[in-house]
N, C-alpha and C positions, 0 to 999 in steps of 0.2 A: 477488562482489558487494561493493559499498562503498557508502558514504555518496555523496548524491547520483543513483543509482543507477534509473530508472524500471523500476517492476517490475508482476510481474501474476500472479496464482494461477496456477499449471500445469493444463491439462487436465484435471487429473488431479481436481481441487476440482471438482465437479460445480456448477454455478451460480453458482461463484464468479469464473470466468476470465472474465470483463467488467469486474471490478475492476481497478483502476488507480490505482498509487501510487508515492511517491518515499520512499528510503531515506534516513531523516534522521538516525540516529544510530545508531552498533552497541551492544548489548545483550546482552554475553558472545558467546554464541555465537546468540545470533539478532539479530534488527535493527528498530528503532522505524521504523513506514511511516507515514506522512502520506498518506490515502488523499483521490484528486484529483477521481475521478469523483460521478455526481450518485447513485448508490446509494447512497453512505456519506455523505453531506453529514447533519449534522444539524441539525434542523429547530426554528425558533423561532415567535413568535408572530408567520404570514402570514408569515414569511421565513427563507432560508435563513441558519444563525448560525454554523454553524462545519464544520470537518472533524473527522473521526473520525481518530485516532492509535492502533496496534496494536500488539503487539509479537509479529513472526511469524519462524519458522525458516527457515531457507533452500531446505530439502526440500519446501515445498511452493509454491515463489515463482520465478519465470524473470524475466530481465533482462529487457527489453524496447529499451531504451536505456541503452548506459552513459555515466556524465560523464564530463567532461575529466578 
């Protein structure tokens, strides 16, 4: 996994593998996600305002698409 990187909970996160994000920065040994889909959008007054940003391990995260 790298920077760039589109990712998505494994299986294995029950409810969670609809989630869908890009790997924006590494984080020791995990990695800051920028999460893309409309589950984790957070929400403002009548409109959506921003994305949610996490810092997740890679044991529980599958590529999905890698960047150049």
């Amino acid at each position: 996994m790298k920077v760039g990187d589109l990712v998505k909970y494994k299986k294995s996160m029950s409810g969670l593998e609809k989630c869908l994000g890009i790997i924006v920065a590494r984080n020791g040994k995990a990695f800051d996600i920028r999460w893309l889909d409309r589950h984790t959008r957070k929400r403002g007054i009548g409109a959506l305002v921003g994305r949610e940003t996490s810092v997740e391990i890679p044991d529980f995260l599958e590529v999905v698409s890698e960047s150049r």
